[in-house]
C-alpha positions as CSV (number, residue, x, y, z in Angstrom):
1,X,5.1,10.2,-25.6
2,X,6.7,13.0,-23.8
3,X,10.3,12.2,-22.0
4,X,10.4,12.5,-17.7
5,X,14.1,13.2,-16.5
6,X,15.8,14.6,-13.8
7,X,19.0,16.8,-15.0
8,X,20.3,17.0,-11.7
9,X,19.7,17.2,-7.9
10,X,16.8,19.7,-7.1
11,X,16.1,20.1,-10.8
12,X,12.3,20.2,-11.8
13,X,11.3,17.5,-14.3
14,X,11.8,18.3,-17.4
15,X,10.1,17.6,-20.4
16,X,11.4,16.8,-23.8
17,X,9.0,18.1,-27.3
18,X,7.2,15.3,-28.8
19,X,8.1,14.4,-32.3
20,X,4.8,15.9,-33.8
21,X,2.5,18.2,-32.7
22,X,-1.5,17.6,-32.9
23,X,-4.2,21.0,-33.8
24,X,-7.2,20.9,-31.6
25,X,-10.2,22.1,-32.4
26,X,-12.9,22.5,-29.7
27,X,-16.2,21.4,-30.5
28,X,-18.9,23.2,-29.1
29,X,-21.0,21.5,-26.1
30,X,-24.1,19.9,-26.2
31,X,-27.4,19.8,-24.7
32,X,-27.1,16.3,-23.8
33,X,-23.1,16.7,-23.4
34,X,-22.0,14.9,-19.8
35,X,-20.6,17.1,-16.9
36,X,-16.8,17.4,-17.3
37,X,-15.1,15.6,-15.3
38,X,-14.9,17.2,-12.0
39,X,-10.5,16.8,-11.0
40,X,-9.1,17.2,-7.5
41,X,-6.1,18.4,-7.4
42,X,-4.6,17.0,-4.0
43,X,-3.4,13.7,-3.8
44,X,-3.5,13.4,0.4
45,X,-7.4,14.6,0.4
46,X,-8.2,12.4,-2.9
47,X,-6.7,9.6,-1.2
48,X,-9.3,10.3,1.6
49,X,-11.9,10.6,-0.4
50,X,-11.2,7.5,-2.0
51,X,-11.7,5.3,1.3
52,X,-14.4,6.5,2.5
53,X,-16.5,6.3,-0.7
54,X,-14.6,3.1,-1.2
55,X,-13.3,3.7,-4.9
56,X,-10.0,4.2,-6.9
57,X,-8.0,7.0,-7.6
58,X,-7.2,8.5,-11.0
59,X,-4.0,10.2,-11.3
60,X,-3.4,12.1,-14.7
61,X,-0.2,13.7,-14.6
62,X,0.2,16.7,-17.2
63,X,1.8,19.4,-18.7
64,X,0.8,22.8,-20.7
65,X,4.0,22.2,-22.7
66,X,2.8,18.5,-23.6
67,X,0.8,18.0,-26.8
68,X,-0.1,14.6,-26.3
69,X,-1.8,16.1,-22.6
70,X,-3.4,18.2,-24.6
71,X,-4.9,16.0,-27.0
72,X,-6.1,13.8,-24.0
73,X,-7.9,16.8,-22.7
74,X,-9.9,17.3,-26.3
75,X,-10.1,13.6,-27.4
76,X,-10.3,11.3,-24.2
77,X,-11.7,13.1,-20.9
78,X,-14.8,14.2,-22.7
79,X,-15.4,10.6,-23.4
80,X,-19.1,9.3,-21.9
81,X,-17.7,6.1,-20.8
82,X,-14.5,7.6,-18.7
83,X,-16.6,10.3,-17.4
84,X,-19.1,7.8,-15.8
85,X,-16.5,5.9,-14.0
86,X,-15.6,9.5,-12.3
87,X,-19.0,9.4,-11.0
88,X,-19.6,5.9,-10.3
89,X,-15.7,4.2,-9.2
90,X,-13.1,6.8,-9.6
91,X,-11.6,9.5,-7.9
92,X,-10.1,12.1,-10.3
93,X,-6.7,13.9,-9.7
94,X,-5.2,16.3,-12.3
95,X,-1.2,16.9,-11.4
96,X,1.2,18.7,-13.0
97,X,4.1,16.7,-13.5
98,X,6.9,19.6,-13.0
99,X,5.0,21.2,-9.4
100,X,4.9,17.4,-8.0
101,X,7.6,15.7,-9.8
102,X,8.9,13.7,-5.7
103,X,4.9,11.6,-6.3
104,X,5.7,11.6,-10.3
105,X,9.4,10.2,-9.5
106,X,7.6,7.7,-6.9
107,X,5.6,6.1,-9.2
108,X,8.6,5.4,-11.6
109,X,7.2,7.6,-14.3
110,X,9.4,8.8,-17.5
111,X,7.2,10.6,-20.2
112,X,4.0,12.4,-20.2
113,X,1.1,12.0,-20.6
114,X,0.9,9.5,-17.7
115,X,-2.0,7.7,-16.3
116,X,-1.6,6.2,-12.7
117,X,-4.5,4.4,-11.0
118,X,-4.0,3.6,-7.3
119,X,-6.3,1.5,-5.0
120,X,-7.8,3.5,-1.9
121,X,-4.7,1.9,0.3
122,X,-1.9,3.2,-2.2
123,X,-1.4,-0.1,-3.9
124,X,-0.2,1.2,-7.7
125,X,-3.1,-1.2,-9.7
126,X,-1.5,0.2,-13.2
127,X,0.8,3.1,-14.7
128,X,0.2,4.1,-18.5
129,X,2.8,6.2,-19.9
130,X,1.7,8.0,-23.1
131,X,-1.0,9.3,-25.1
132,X,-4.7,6.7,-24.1
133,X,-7.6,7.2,-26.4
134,X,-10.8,7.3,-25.7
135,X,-11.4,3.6,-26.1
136,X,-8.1,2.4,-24.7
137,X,-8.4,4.8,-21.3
138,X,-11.8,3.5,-20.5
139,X,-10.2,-0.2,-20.9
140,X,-7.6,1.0,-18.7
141,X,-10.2,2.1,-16.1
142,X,-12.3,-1.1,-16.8
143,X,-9.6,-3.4,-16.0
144,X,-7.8,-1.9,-12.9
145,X,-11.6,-1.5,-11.6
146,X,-12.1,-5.2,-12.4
147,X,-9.0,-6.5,-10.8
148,X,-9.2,-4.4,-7.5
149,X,-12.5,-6.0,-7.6
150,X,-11.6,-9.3,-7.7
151,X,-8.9,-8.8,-5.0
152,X,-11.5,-7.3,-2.6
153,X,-13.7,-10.7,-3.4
154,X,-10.8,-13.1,-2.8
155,X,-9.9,-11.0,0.6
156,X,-13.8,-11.4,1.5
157,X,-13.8,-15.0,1.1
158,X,-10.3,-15.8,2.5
159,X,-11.6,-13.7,6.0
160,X,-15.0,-15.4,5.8
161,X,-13.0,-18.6,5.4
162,X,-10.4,-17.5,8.3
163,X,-13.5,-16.8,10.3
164,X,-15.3,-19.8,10.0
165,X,-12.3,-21.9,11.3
166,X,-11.6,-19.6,14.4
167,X,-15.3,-20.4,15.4
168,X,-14.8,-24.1,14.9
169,X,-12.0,-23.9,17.0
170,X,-13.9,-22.1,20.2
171,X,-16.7,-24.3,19.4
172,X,-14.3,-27.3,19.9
173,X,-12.5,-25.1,22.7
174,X,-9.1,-26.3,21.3
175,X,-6.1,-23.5,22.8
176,X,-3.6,-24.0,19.8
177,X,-0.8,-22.4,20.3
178,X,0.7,-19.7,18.3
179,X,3.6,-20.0,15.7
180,X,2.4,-23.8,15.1
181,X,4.0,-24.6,18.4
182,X,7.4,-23.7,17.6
183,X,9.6,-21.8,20.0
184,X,9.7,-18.2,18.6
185,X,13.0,-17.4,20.5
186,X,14.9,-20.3,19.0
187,X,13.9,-19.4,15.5
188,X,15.2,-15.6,16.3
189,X,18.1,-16.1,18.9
190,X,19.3,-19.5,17.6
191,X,18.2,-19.9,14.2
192,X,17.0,-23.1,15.3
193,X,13.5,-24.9,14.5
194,X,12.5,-26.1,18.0
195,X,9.0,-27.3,18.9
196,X,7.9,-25.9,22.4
197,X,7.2,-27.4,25.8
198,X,3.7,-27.3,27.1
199,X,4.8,-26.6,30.6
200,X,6.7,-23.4,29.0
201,X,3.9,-21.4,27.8
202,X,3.1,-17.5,28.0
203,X,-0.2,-15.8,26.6
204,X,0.7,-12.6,25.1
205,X,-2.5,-10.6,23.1
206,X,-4.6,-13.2,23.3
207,X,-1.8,-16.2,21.9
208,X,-0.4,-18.8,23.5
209,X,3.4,-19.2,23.0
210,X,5.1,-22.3,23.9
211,X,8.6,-22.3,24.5
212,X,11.5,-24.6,24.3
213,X,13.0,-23.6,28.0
214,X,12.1,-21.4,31.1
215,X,15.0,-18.8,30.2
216,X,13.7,-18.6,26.5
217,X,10.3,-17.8,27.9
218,X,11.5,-15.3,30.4
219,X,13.4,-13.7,27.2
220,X,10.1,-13.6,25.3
221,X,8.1,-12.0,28.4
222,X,11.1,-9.3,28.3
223,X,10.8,-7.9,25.2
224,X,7.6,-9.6,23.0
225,X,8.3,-7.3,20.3
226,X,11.9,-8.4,19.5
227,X,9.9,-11.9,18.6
228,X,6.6,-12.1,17.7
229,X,6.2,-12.4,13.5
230,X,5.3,-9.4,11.6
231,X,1.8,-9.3,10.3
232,X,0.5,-10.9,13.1
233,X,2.2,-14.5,11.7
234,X,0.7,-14.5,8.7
235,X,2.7,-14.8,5.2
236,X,3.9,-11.2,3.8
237,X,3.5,-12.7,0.4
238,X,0.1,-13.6,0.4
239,X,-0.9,-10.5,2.0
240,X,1.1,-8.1,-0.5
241,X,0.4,-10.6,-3.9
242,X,-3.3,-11.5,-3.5
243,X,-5.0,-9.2,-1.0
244,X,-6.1,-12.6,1.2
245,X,-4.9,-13.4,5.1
246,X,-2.9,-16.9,4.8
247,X,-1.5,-18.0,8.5
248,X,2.4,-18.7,7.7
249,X,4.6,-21.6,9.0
250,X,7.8,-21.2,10.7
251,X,9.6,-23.9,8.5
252,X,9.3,-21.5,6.2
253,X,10.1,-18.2,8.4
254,X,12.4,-15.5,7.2
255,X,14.9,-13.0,9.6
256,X,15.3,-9.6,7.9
257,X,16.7,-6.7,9.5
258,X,16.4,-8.1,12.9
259,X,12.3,-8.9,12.3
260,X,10.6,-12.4,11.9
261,X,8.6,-12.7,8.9
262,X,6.5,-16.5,8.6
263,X,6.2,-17.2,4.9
264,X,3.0,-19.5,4.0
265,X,5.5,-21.9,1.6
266,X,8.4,-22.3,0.4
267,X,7.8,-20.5,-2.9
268,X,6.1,-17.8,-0.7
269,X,9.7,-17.7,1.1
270,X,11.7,-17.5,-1.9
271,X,9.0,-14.6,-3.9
272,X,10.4,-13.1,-0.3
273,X,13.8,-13.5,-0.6
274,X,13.4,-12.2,-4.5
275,X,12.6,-8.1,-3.3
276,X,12.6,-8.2,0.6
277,X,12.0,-4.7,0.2
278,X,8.5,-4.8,-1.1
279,X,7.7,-7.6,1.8
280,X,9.7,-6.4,5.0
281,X,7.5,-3.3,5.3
282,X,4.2,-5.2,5.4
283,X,2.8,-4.2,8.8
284,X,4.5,-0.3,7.9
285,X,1.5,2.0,7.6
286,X,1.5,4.4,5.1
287,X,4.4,2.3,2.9
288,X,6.8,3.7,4.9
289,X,6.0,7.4,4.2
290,X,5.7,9.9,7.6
291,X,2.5,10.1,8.4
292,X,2.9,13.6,9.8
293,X,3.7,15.1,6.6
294,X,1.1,13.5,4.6
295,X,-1.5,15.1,7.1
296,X,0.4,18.4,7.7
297,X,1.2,19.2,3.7
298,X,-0.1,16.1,1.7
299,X,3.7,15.5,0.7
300,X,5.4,11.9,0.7
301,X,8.6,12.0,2.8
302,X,10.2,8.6,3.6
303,X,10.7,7.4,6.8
304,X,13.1,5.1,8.9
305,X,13.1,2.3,11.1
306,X,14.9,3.9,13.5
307,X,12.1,6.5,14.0
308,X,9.1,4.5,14.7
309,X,6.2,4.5,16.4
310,X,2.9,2.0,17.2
311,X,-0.4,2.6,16.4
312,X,-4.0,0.6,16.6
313,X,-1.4,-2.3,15.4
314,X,1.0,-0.7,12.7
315,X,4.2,0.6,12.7
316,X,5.0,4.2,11.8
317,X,8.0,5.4,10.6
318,X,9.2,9.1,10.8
319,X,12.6,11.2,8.9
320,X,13.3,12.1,12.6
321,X,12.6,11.8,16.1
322,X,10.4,15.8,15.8
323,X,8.1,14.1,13.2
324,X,7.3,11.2,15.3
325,X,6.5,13.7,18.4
326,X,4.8,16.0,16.6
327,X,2.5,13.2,14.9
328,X,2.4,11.7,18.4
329,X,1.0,14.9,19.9
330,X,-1.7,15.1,17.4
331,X,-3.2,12.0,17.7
332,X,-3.3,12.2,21.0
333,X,-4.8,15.3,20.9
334,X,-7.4,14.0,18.7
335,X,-8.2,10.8,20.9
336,X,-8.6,13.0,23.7
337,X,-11.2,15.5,21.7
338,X,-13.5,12.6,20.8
C-alpha cells in the first residue's frame, strides 16, 4: 500500500515507493469485452449526478507513481462485475491524490491506492486503503450498496411510521404541544426541566409551545431561534446513526455551544456527549463546508458558525461574511429567474 503524508504546511501529498513493484501486461480487448468504465473527474458535479439518479459515488484516488494504482487499473477496473455497478448504482470518480490532496486529507486517507465510497448526501459509507482485487472491490461495492440500502428502507418505514401517527393525531384533532410540554426557555435559560402552563402557550411554525411563565413566553416570542431544538426536536443520534426520524425528549436534551439538541434516550444522550462534533452540526447543510465554494470551484472550504445563513430549513455556514453574500446573492438571483 502506498504511504499518504503531509511533510509540511502547503506541501503536496507525498507518496512513498511500495516495497515491490508489479509488470503489467495489457491484454488485448475483446469482442464481447464490457465498456470501460466511464470516470468523472469532479467531485462537486459527481456528487450531483449522484442525487438526481439517486446512486453512490465511487471515489478512486490514484497516482502515476503508484504501482499498486496501476495494477488496479489492469486487474480490477476491467472487472464485469465492478463495471456493472458503474452502470447500474455507482457514480465513478478518478482523483489524483497529489492535485486534490484538501478532499484526500478530508476523508482521513494515508496510502494509495484508496477506495472511498460516499452516499449521494456525503455520508462516507466505507474507505479502503490499499491495493482491492477484482473479487474483493466488487464485495466492497456490494456491501456499501447493500447497507445504504437498508438505511434508505429503515428511513422509508420510520417516515411512513411518523406519518401514520401525525394523521391519527388530526384525525383525533389532539393539539399536543411541542417539546413534550416542557418549557423550552427553562431548559435553555435555567437549565431547569419545567413542564409548561396551558394558559402560556405560543404557536410558532405550526407548534405549540407551552411555557412555564408569561415573561418566559415573551422571551421565546423575541428570539425563537435562540430556543427551539435543532433538527426540528428530533434526536441527532438517530438521525446521524440510522438514517430514521425519532422525536427526542427533553429529559434527555443536550446544550452545546449555546444550541438545544433533544436526544431520543439516555444512551442516544451519552453517543452525543461521546463526539459532539459529529452531532452538533446535524441541521448544517453541506457538513459544514461553504456552500459557495462548492458551487463556484467544486472545492471543500470549512465554514463557521459565526457566518451563517438560513435556507429552505438548514443552516449554512460561510469562512466569511463575502462568501455568505455572495452565495446569498446567487440564490436569490436564481429564485428570482424561475
Amino acid at each position: 500500500m502506498m504511504i499518504l503524508r503531509r511533510p509540511g504546511p502547503c506541501a503536496a501529498v507525498s507518496m512513498l515507493l511500495a516495497m515491490f513493484c508489479v509488470p503489467l501486461l495489457s491484454a488485448p480487448a475483446r469482442a464481447t469485452d464490457p465498456a470501460p468504465i466511464a470516470w468523472r473527474n469532479d467531485y462537486g458535479s459527481a456528487l450531483a449526478e449522484a442525487r438526481a439518479a439517486n446512486r453512490l459515488v465511487w471515489i478512486q484516488f490514484t497516482g502515476p507513481w503508484c504501482p499498486n494504482c496501476l495494477r488496479m487499473e489492469h486487474d480490477s477496473f476491467p472487472d464485469a462485475d465492478v463495471i456493472d455497478h458503474t452502470q447500474t448504482s455507482y457514480i465513478p470518480l478518478k482523483l489524483r491524490s497529489n492535485v486534490n490532496e484538501a478532499l484526500a486529507l478530508s476523508f482521513n486517507l494515508t496510502g494509495l491506492p484508496a477506495t472511498v465510497l460516499v452516499a449521494p448526501n456525503r455520508d462516507v459509507l466505507a474507505v479502503h486503503q490499499g491495493y482491492l482485487g477484482p473479487e474483493e472491490l466488487d464485495a466492497a461495492l456490494d456491501q456499501a450498496l447493500a447497507g445504504w440500502r437498508g438505511r434508505q428502507d429503515l428511513a422509508r418505514a420510520e417516515d411512513e411510521k411518523a406519518k401514520q401517527s401525525s394523521k391519527q393525531k388530526a384525525k383525533a384533532n389532539v393539539e399536543e404541544p411541542a417539546a413534550s410540554g416542557y418549557c423550552l426557555v427553562s431548559l435553555v435559560d435555567d437549565r431547569k426541566l419545567v413542564i409548561g402552563r396551558a394558559e402560556h402557550i405560543v404557536r410558532h411554525d405550526g407548534r405549540a409551545y407551552r411555557f412555564a411563565t408569561a415573561a418566559h413566553a415573551e422571551a421565546f416570542r423575541k428570539t425563537p431561534e435562540r430556543y427551539i431544538p435543532a433538527n426540528g426536536g428530533d434526536c441527532p443520534v438517530a438521525k446521524l446513526d440510522r438514517g430514521s426520524s425519532r422525536p427526542g425528549d427533553p429529559r434527555f436534551g443536550v446544550l452545546c455551544e449555546g444550541r438545544l439538541f433533544l436526544c431520543a434516550s439516555p444512551k442516544a444522550r451519552q453517543t452525543f456527549f461521546d463526539d459532539p462534533g459529529r452531532y452538533a452540526v446535524i441541521d448544517v447543510a453541506e457538513q459544514g463546508f461553504c456552500p459557495h465554494c462548492l458551487g463556484e470551484s467544486g472545492i471543500l472550504v470549512r465554514g463557521e458558525p459565526r457566518y451563517s445563513a438560513v435556507r429552505e430549513g438548514h443552516r449554512y455556514w460561510f469562512p466569511d461574511e463575502s462568501h455568505r453574500d455572495a452565495y446569498l446573492a446567487s440564490v436569490t438571483t436564481e429564485t428570482a429567474q424561475r
